[in-house]
C-alpha positions as CSV (number, residue, x, y, z in Angstrom):
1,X,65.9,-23.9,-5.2
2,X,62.2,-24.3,-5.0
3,X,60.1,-27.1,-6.0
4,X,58.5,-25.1,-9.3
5,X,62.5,-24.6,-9.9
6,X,63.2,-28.2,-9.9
7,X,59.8,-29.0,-12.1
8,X,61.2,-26.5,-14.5
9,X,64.5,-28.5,-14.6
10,X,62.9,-31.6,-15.6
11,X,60.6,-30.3,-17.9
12,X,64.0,-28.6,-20.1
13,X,65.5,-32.2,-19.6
14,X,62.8,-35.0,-19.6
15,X,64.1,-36.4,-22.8
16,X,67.2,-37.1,-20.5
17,X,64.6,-38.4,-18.0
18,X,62.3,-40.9,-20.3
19,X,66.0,-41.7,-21.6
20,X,67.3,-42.7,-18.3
21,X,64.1,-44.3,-17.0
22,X,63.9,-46.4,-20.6
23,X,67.6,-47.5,-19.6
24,X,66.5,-48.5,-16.2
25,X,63.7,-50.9,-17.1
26,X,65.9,-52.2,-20.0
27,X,68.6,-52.7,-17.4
28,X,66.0,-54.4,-15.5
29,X,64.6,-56.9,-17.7
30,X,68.0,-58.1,-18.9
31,X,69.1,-58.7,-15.6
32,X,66.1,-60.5,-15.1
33,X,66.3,-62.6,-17.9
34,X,70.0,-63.4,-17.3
35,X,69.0,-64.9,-13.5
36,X,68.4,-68.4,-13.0
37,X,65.1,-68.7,-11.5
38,X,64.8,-70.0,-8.1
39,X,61.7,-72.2,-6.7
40,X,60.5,-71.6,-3.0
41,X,58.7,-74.5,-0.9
42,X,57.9,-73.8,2.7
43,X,56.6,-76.0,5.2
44,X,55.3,-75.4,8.8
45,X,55.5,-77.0,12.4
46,X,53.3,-76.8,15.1
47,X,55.3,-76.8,19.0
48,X,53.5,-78.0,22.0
49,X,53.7,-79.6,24.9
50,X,52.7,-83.3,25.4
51,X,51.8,-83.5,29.0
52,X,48.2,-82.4,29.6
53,X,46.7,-80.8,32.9
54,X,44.7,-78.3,34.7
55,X,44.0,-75.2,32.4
56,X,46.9,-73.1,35.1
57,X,49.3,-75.9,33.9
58,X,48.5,-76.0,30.4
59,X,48.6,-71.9,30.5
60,X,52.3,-72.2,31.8
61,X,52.9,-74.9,29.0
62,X,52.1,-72.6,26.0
63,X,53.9,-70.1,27.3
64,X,56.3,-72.3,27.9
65,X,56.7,-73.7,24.2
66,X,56.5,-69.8,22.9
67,X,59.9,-69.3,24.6
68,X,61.3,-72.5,23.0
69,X,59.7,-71.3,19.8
70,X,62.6,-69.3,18.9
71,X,65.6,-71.3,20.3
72,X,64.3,-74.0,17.8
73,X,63.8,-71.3,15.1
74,X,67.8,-70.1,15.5
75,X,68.6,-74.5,15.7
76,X,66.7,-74.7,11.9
77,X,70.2,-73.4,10.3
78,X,72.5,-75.7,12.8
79,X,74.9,-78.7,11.6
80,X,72.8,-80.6,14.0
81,X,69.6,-80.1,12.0
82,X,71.3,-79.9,8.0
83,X,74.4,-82.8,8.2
84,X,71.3,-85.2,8.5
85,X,69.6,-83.9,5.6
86,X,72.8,-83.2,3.3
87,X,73.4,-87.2,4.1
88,X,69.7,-88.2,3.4
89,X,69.6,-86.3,0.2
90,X,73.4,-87.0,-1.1
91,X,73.5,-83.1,-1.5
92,X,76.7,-81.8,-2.3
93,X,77.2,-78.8,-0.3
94,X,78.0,-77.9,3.1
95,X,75.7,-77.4,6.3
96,X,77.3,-73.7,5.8
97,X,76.0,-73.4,2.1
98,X,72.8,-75.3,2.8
99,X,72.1,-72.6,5.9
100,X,72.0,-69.3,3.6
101,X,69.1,-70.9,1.2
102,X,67.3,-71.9,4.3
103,X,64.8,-69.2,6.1
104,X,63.6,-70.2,9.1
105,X,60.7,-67.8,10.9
106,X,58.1,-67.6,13.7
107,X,55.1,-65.4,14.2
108,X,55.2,-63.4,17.5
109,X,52.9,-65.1,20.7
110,X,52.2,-68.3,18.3
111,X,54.1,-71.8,18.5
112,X,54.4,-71.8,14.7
113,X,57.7,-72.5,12.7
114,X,58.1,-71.7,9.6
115,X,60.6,-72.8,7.1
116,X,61.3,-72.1,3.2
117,X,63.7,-73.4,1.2
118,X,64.9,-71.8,-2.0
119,X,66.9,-73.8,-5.0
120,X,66.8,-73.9,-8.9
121,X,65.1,-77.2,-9.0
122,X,61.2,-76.5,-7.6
123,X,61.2,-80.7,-6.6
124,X,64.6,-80.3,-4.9
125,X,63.5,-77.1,-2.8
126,X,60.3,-79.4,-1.7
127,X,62.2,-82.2,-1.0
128,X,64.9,-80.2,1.0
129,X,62.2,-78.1,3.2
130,X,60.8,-81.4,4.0
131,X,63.5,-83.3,5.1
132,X,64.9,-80.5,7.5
133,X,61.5,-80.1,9.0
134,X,61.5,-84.0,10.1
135,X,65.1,-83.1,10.7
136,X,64.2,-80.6,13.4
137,X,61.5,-82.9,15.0
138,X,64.5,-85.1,15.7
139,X,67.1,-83.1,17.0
140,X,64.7,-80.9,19.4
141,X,63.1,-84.5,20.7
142,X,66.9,-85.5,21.8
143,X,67.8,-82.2,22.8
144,X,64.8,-82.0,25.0
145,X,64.8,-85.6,26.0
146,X,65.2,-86.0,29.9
147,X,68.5,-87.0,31.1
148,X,67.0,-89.6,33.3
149,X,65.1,-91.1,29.9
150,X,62.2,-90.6,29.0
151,X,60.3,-89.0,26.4
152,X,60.6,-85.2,25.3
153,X,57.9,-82.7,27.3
154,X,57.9,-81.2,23.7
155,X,56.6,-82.3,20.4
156,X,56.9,-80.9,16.7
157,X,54.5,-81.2,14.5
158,X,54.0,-81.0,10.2
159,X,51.1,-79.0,9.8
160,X,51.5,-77.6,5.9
161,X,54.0,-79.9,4.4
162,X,56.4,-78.8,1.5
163,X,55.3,-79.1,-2.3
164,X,56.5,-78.5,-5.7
165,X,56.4,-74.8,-6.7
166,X,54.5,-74.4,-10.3
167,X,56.7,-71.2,-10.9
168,X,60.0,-69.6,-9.4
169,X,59.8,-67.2,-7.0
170,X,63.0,-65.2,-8.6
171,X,63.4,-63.2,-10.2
172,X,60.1,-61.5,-9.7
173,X,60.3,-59.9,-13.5
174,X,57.4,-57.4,-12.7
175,X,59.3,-56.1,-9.3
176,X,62.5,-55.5,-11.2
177,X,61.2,-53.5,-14.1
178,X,59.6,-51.1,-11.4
179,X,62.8,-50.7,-9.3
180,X,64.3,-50.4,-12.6
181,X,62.0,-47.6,-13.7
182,X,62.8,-45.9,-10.2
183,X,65.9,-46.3,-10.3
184,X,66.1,-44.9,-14.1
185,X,64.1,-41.5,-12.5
186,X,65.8,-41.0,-9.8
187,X,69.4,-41.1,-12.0
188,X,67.4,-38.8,-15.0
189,X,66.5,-36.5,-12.3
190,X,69.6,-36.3,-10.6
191,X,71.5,-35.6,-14.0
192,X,69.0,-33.1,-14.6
193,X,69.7,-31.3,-11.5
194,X,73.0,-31.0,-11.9
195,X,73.2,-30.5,-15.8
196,X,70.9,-27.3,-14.6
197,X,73.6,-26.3,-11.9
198,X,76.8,-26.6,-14.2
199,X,75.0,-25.1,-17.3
200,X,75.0,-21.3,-16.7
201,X,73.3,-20.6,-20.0
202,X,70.6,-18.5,-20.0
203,X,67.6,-20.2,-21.0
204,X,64.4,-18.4,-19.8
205,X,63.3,-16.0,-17.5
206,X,63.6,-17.7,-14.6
207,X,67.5,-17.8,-15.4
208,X,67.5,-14.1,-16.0
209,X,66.0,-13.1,-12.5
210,X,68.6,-14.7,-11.2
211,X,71.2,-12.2,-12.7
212,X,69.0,-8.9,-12.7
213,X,65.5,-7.5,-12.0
214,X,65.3,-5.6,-15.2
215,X,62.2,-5.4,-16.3
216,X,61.1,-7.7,-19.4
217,X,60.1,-6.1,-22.0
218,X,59.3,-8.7,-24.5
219,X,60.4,-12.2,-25.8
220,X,60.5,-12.9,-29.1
221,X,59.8,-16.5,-29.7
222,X,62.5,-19.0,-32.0
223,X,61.6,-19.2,-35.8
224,X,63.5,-21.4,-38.1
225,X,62.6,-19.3,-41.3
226,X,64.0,-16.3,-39.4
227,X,67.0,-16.7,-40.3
228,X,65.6,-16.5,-44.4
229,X,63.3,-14.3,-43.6
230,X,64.2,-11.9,-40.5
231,X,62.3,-9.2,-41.5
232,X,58.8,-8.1,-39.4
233,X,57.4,-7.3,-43.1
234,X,58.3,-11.1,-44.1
235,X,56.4,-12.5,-41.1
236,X,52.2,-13.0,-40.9
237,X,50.8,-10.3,-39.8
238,X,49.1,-12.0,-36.8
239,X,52.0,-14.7,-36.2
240,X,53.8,-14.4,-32.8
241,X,57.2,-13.4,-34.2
242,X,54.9,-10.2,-35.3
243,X,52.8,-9.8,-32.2
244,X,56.0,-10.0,-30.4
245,X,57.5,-6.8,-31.8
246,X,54.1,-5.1,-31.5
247,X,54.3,-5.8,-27.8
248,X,57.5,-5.0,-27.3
249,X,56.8,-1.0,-29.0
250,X,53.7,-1.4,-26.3
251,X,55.6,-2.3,-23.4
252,X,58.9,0.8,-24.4
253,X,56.3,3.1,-24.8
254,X,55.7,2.9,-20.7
255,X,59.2,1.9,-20.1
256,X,60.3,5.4,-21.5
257,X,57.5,7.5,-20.7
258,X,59.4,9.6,-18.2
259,X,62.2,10.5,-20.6
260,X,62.8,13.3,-22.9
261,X,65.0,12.2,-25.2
262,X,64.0,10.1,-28.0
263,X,67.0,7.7,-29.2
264,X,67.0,4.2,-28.0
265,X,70.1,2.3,-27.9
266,X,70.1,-1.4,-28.9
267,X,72.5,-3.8,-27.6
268,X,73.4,-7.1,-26.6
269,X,76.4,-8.9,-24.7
270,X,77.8,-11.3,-27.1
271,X,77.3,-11.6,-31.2
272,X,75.1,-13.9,-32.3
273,X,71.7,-12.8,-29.6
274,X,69.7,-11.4,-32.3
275,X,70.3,-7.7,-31.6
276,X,70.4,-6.3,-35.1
277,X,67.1,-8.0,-36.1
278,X,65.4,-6.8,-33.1
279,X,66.0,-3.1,-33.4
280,X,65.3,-3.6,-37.3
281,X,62.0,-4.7,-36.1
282,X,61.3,-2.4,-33.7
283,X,62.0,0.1,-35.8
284,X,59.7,-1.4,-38.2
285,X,57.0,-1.8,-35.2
286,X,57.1,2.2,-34.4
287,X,57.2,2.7,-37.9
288,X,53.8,0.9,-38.9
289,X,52.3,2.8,-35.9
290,X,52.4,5.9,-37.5
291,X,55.8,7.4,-36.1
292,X,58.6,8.6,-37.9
293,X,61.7,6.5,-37.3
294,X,65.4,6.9,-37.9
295,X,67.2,3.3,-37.9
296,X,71.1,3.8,-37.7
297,X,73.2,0.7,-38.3
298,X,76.0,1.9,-34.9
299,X,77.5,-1.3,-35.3
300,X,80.8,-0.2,-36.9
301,X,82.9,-3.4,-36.6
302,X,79.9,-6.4,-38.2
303,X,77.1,-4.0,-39.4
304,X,73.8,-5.9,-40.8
305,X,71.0,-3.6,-40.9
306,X,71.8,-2.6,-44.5
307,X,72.0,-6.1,-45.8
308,X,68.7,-6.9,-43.7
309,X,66.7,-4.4,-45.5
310,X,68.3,-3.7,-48.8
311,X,70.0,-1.0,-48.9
312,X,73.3,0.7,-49.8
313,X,75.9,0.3,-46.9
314,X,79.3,1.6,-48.6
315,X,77.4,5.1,-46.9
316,X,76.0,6.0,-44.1
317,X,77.4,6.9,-40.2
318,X,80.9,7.3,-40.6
319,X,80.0,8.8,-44.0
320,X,78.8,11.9,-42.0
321,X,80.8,11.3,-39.1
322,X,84.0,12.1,-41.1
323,X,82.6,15.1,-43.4
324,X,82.6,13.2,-46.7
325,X,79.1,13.6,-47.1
326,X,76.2,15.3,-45.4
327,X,73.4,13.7,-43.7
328,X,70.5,14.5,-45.8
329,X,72.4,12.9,-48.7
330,X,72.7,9.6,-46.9
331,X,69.1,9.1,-45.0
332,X,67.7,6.2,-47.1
333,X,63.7,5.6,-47.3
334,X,62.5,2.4,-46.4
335,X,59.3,0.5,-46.5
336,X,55.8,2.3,-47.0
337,X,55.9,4.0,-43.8
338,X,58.0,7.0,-41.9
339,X,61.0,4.9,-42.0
340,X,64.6,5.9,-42.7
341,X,67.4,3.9,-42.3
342,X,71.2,5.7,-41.6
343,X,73.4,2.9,-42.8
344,X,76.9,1.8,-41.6
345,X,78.9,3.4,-43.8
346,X,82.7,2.4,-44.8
347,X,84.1,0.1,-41.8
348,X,86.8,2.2,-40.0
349,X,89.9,1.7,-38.0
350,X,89.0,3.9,-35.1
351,X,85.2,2.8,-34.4
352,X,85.3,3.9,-30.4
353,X,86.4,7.1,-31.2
354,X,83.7,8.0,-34.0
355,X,80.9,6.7,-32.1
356,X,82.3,8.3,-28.8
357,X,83.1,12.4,-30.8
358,X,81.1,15.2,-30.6
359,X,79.9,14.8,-34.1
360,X,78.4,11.6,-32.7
361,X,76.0,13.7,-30.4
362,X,75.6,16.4,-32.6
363,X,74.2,13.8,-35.1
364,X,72.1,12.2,-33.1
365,X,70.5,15.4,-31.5
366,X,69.7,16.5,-35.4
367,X,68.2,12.9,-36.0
368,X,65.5,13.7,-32.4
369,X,65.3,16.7,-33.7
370,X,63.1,15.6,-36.6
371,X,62.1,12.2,-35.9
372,X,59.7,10.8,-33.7
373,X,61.9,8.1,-32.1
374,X,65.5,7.2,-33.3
375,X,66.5,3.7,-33.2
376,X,70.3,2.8,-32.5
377,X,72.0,-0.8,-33.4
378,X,75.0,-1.3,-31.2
379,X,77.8,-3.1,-31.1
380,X,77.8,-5.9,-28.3
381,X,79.0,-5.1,-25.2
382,X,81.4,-7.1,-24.2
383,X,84.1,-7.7,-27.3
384,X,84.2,-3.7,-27.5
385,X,83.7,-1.0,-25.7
386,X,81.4,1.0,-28.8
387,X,78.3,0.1,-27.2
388,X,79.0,1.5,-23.7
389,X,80.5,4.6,-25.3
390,X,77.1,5.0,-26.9
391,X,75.0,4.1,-23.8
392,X,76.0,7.6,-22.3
393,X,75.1,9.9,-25.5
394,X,71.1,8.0,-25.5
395,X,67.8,8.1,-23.8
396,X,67.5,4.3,-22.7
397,X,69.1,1.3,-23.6
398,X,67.4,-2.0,-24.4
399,X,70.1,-5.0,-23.8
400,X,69.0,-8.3,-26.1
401,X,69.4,-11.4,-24.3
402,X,69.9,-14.5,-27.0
403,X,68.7,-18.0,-24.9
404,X,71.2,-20.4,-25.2
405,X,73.4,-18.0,-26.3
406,X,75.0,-16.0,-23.5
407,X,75.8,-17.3,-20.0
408,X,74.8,-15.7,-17.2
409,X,78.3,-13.9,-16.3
410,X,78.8,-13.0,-19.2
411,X,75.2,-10.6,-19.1
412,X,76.1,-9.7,-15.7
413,X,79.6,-8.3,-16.8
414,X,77.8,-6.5,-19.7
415,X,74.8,-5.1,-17.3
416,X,77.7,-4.3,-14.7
417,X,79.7,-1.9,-18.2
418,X,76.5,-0.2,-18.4
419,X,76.0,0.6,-14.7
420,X,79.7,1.9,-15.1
421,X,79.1,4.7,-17.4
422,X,75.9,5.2,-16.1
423,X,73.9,3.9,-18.8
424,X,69.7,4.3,-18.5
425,X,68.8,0.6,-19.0
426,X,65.3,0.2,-20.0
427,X,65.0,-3.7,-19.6
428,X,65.7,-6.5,-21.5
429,X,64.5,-8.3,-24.6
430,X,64.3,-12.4,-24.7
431,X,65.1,-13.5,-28.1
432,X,65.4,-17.1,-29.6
433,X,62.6,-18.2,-27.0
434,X,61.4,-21.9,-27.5
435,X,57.7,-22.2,-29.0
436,X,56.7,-24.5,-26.1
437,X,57.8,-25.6,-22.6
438,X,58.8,-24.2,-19.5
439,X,60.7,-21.7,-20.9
440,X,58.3,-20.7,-23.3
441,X,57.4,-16.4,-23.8
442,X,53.8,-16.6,-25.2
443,X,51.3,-13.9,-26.0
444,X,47.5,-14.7,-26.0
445,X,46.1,-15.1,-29.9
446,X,43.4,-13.0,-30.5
447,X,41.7,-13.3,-33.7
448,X,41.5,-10.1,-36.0
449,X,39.4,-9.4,-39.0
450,X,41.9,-8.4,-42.0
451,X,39.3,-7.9,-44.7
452,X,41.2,-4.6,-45.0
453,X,44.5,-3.1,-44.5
454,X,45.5,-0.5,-42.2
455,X,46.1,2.7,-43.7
456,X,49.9,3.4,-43.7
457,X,50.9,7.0,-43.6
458,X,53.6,8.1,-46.5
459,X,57.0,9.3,-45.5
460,X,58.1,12.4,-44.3
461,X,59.0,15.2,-46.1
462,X,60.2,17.2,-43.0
463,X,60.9,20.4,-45.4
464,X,57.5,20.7,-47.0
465,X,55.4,18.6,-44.4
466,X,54.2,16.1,-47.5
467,X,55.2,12.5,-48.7
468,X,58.2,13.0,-51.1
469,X,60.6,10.0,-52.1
470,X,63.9,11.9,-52.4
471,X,66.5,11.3,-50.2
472,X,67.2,14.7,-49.1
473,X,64.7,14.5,-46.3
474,X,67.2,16.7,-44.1
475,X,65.8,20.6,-44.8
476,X,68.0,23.9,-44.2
477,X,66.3,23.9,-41.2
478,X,67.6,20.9,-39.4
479,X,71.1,21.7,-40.4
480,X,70.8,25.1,-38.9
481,X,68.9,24.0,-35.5
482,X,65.8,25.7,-36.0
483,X,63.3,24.8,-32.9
484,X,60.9,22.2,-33.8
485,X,58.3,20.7,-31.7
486,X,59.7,18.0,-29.0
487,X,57.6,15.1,-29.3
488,X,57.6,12.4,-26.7
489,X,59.7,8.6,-27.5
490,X,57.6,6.1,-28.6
491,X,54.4,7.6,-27.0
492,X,52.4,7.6,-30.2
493,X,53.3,9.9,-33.7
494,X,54.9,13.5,-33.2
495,X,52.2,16.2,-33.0
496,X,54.3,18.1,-35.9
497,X,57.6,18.2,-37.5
498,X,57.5,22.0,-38.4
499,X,56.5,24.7,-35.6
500,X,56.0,27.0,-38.1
């Protein structure tokens, strides 16, 4: 992954991140208020030699005492050095104990010891630090002493001695809240990460390419009243759910320029992406833009466009599909403009085999026939095979991806059916977007003056070329196959339903 992949990752989980980093400082400050504090004195000693002589000689000396310097550093933490000071003190504790709170340093090329002392009791750190350095004086002036007698060639000096600490050295509250809040990142991020590589939902685009380079043709953004109010009529006529389905007409119109036939299939992998509602409102979309649309509910096993706009469902496709009842009779008006809508029709036992019969094609050659673009809601791919039967009989299919909804095998067994039968995929559709973040599917808002409304053009009487508000908008003519002009799918309004 790339870094803008792993930004994107924490920008879909920073709540898990500010949660984990919140933990970390809390985690922090309760340790640190749990710690005793501890109190730090240090005290220094100045080594050198006490013989004096020519500047040669005392050059030798300080080079001299710097190599000592160290020998009496490691001595600082001996039994020689602390049994003297745990007696003088009445300490209870061992040399061995008494060693581990004792620190005893030297800065390179000087003669300068160092030593700290921490303990809980600021006074008895002081006291300690002081009583080991006098301790140290006296065990390097008998360890250096001359076997002959003598005095020792070196000397120790005090030159800062210990004091009281005014406030503890640990726990350093302002130290541990950062390493907590670094510690909380670093385990938000790394959940992130790896939430992101064992969640194969499909989230955003960036998810998608992952799976296929079909092309995007839109992305319809999440809307809570949706589910009340599905409908591209129910929306605002400049809100994004609306510009959405306007773009998504735009961006078919190229996507299926090169086609001839006119019928657009409309699919998704699982139930539950949002596939009926989307061809509703294309439908809708082509519809306000002057064309002519047939909408046919396909989806024989759960169908929903009828409910969705209204209309009678008990007839429709397997209606026709089965003799019962001709066409015209069950085309049903919808909306002010060229819209009709070819319900489900009774539910039947044999589904695959209806949508896959030749009265299936016939039916939907008759529908191109008249109508400027015919719009197809299919089953979803993957519980049954009515949608890739369909793909085959169609100009283009649009597959409806639901974010959140489907997981990324699942699409790529569903984009793999279609490649099977040698489906036309157009591209895909992102639905149930979120408003905001990184996986967000925005449109620019433009600002439109609606002192007026657009003028809507009245349906389609394809027998008398005038608006007429009978069902019967099949004529002899269409049931007969007489030529009509072709017009071209979605690429503006047919130049003509009747040649004659």
């Amino acid at each position: 992954m790339e870094l803008k992949d792993y930004l994107r990752i924490v920008r879909r989980n920073w709540i898990l991140v500010v949660a984990c980093a919140l933990i970390g400082i809390l985690g922090a400050g309760v340790v640190s208020l749990l710690m005793k504090p501890s109190y730090r004195s240090e005290t220094k000693l100045f080594v050198a030699l006490q013989n004096s002589g020519s500047v040669s000689e005392l050059q030798q000396g300080n080079v001299f005492s710097q190599a000592r310097v160290q020998s009496y550093v490691k001595t600082v933490t001996t039994p020689t050095v602390l049994q003297p000071v745990i007696d003088s003190l009445d300490l209870k504790t061992t040399p061995q104990s008494l060693a581990q709170k004792i620190v005893a340093t030297s800065d390179t090329n000087t003669v300068l010891i160092s030593i700290s002392v921490q303990n809980e009791s600021p006074v008895q750190a002081a006291a300690i630090a002081q009583s080991v350095s006098r301790s140290l004086i006296a065990a390097v002036n008998d360890l250096e002493k001359p076997s002959n007698g003598g005095n020792s060639p070196v000397k120790l000096s005090i030159v800062a001695p210990a004091t009281a600490p005014s406030s503890p050295y640990s726990p350093n509250v302002q130290m541990n809240l950062l390493l907590g809040l670094l510690a909380g990142l670093a385990a938000g991020i790394g959940l992130a990460v790896l939430r992101a590589l064992l969640d194969t939902r499909i989230r955003g685009e960036a998810d998608l390419r992952r799976v296929t380079s079909s092309a995007v043709l839109g992305g319809i953004s999440f809307d809570t009243d949706a589910i009340k109010k599905p409908l591209l009529t129910q929306a605002a006529h400049q809100s994004p759910r609306a510009e959405s389905f306007r773009q998504l007409r735009t961006n078919l119109q190229f996507a299926h320029v090169s086609h001839e036939s006119k019928t657009l299939l409309v699919t998704s992998s699982v139930p539950g992406e949002g596939k009926s509602t989307t061809a509703t409102n294309l439908a809708i979309a082509m519809a306000q833009a002057g064309q002519s649309v047939a909408l046919v509910d396909a989806d024989l096993r759960r169908p929903m466009i009828a409910d969705y706009l209204g209309l009678e469902r008990n007839a429709g496709l397997t209606t026709a599909l089965i003799g019962k009842a001709d066409v015209n009779d069950l085309l049903q008006p919808w909306g002010d403009g060229q819209l009709y809508v070819l319900a489900s029709g009774q539910v039947p036992p044999n589904p695959s085999e209806l949508l896959g019969s030749e009265k299936m094609r016939q039916l939907i050659i008759r529908l191109e026939s008249v109508f400027d673009a015919v719009v197809i809601d299919a089953p979803p791919l993957l519980p049954v095979t009515d949608a890739a039967v369909l793909a085959q009989q169609v100009g283009g299919v649009v597959v409806v991806v639901g974010t959140q909804k489907v997981r990324t095998g699942d699409l790529e067994k569903s984009l793999a059916a279609l490649e099977m039968v040698q489906a036309d995929v157009l591209g895909v559709v992102l639905n149930r977007l979120p408003v905001k973040g990184p996986d967000a599917y925005a449109y620019a808002s433009y600002s439109y003056s609606t002192s007026g409304k657009l003028p809507v053009k009245p349906p389609v009487d394809l027998h008398h070329g005038r608006a007429e508000d009978s069902h019967d908008v099949f004529t002899d003519e269409i049931l007969h196959g007489s030529p009509r002009e072709e017009t071209r799918f979605i690429g503006g309004r047919g130049q003509g339903h009747n040649a004659s």
